[in-house]
C-alpha positions, 0 to 999 in steps of 0.5 A: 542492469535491465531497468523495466519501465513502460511510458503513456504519451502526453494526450495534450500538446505542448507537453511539460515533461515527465513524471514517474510513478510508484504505486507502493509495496515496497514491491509493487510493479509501476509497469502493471499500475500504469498499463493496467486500469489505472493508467488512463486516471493518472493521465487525467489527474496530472492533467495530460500534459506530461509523459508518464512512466511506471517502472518495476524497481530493483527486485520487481518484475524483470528488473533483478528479479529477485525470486527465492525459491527454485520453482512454485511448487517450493514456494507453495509450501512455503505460503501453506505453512506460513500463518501469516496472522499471529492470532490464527492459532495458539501456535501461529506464533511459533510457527511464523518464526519458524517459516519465515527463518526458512524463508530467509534460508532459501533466499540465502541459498539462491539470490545471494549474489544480488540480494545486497543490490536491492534497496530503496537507496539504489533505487532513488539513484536509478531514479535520477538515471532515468531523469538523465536519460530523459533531457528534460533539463534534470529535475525528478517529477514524481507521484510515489504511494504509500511505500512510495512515499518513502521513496520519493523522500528518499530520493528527495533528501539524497538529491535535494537540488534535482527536485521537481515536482513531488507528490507523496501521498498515502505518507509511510513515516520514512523514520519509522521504515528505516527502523524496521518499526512501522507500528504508526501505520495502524493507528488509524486501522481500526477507525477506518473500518468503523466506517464500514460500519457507519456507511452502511447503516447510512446507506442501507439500500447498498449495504446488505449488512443493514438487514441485520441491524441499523446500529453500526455498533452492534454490526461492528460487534458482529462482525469482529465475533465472527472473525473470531468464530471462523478461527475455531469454526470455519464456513465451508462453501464447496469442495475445494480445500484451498478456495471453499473454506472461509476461515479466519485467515482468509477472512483477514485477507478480505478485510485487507483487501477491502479496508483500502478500498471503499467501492468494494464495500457494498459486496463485501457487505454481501459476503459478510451477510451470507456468513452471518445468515449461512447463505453461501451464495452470498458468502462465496462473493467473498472469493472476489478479494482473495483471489489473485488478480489478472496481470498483463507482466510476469512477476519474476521477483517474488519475493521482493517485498520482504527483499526490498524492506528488510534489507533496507533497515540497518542492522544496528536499527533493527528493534531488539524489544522483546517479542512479546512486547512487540506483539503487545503493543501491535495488538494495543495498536489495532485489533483489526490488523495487530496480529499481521504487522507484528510478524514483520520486527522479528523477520528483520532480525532473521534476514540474511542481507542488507542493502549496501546502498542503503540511505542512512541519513536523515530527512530534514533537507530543504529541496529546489522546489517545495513537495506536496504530501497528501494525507488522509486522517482516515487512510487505514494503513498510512495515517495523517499524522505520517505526512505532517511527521515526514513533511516537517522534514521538508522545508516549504512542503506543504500537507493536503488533508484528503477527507476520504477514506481507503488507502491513498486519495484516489481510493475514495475521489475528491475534486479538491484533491485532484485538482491540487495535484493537478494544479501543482503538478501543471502551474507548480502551485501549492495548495494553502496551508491547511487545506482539507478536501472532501470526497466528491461521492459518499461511502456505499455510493452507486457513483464510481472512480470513473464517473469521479474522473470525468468530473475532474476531466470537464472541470 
């Protein structure tokens, strides 16, 4: 097996080792993370003292590339009819079923002779392969997001004692994963898109929203309206079927985009103006965030975000409540983004593989050295109560509440933050019990990541 990586070299001398990265997915490449734009951060963030290698787990880019249909065109009409959002149409529900049987079909006709390779178990051992080869004395350092949470306390409960330095922040309950149940992500969904809302009308001058109204109530009502009267009355913006018709899908998949991430607030504000005032310059701003982003590898493993997290729940774990009741309680959940989770259960039910490797034990295992989570009571997708659920496993860890919002602490920057991390990751110092840090910049601020980081770097 071909393990693809890439690796930034220290910027400071002397060196303390190396730490590995996962930005998330499951299925996200750590090869694009940390060449593209984001590796110069992390660099600063860990203090630059370490070597720090992203790499594409198994399923990702060339590493097993794990690739369902025999050409894009195939996989195209796969995508035009999957409804992605149970709430789309009054037969979205059926139809995803429908879609994502075929797809579970098509990946059984052509990756059968390595779809059961491809799990979190495998790659948590590939992990310490990777430790091995860099004779560095043993230990894993490691900075894993969101999904890469439950990796690294993964690989922290099968290999406790090679335990280094570990940062999980943005924390998945790994309980909750393994079962193929992730309703606990969303319990913070809603209340972080509500301070959309209360940002902008704090911040009107950024916030092309605040024209309509200065009460964050009323806006939110607008907005959630107009989500709901795209369904049925889509915007159009140009010619072009795919790109020019703003419908309720494509309204989510804005919102999905931009709920994890505050800086785009102000021109999702715009887009959200010119739908609501039918401007259409200003509507097609909302373009940006559906679509696909530059990158600097091929993405040969297209389907291994559904490989990788379906075939690590067990079988005999896989919920077997009724639909309707899972739909029910996802809607209950969040209104905001229900009707995308809900679709996952039944999809483990229909998959085909499962990981041979897969990791079945629990996760209450004291490690060499004490894990850092990080959690954020306002992250939309990986709430604060994840990391205290998943750090109560972990003897001696210790949960840094990050104040900001967006999905994962660099999303909306804190010094306090950054500096525990980097203090821990330097000096192998934990931050106090309790700790809670504030964002150094406000929501629909003219401030940047990049302005964040030279803080952090002159500090």
């Amino acid at each position: 097996m071909r393990l693809s990586m890439v690796k930034m070299n220290a910027s400071k001398q002397p060196k303390q080792g190396t730490i590995l990265l996962n930005p998330g997915g499951p299925g996200s490449s750590g090869r694009e993370f940390l060449a593209g734009r984001d590796g110069p951060g992390l660099q600063i963030a860990t203090g630059g003292t370490f070597d720090l290698i992203g790499f594409d787990p198994r399923g990702v880019g060339d590493t097993i590339p794990f690739s369902c249909f025999k050409n894009d065109s195939l996989r195209a009409k796969y995508k035009i009819k999957d409804p992605v959002y149970l709430n789309s149409s009054d037969t979205a529900i059926g139809a995803s079923r429908a879609v994502r049987a075929t797809l579970a079909k098509s990946c059984e006709d052509n990756v059968q002779d390595m779809a059961e390779l491809i799990g979190t178990g495998y790659v948590a051992r590939d992990m310490m392969q990777i430790v091995d080869a860099l004779h560095e004395g043993g230990l894993l350092n490691y900075w894993g997001f969101s999904y890469g949470s439950t990796l690294g306390a993964t690989v922290a409960a099968m290999f406790p004692e090679r335990m280094g330095k570990v940062v999980l922040d943005g924390v998945l309950n790994p309980l909750d994963y393994f079962s193929g149940r992730d309703i606990s992500q969303l319990t913070a969904t809603d209340l972080s898109f509500d301070g959309f809302f209360t940002g902008c009308v704090a911040n009107p001058e950024m916030c092309a929203l605040a024209q309509l109204t200065m009460d964050a109530g009323e806006l939110s009502e607008k907005v959630y309206g107009l989500i709901y009267h795209l369904k049925y009355n889509p915007f159009v913006t140009g010619p072009d079927a795919v790109s020019d018709i703003i419908d309720y899908t494509f309204l989510k998949n804005a919102i999905q985009s931009v709920i994890i991430n505050p800086s785009t607030w102000p021109l999702f504000s715009t887009g959200l103006h010119g739908l609501l005032t039918e401007n259409i310059t200003e509507a097609r701003t909302l373009s940006f965030f559906t679509a696909p982003q530059p990158t600097i590898f091929p993405n040969n493993g297209k389907e291994a975000t559904p490989a990788i997290r379906f075939s690590d729940v067990p079988r005999e774990r896989v919920n077997t409540t009724s639909f309707d009741d899972i739909l029910e309680e996802f809607y209950a959940t969040s209104k905001l983004l229900g009707d995308f989770f809900s679709s996952l259960p039944p999809s483990y039910r229909d998959w085909p593989f499962r990981a041979k490797g897969a990791y079945l034990g629990d996760f209450r295992v004291k490690t060499r050295n004490p894990l850092l989570f990080v959690g954020g009571a306002l992250d939309p997708l990986t709430p604060l109560p994840n990391a205290y659920n998943a750090s109560a496993g972990f003897e001696g860890s210790v949960v840094l509440e990050h104040g900001g919002y967006g999905h994962t602490s660099p999303f909306q920057p804190s010094l306090c933050t950054a500096r525990a991390i980097r203090a821990y990751f330097v000096n192998e110092t934990l931050p106090a019990k309790g700790t809670k840090c504030e964002p150094v910049f406000g929501l629909f601020s003219k401030n940047t990541t990049e302005d964040a980081l030279a803080l952090l770097e002159n500090s």
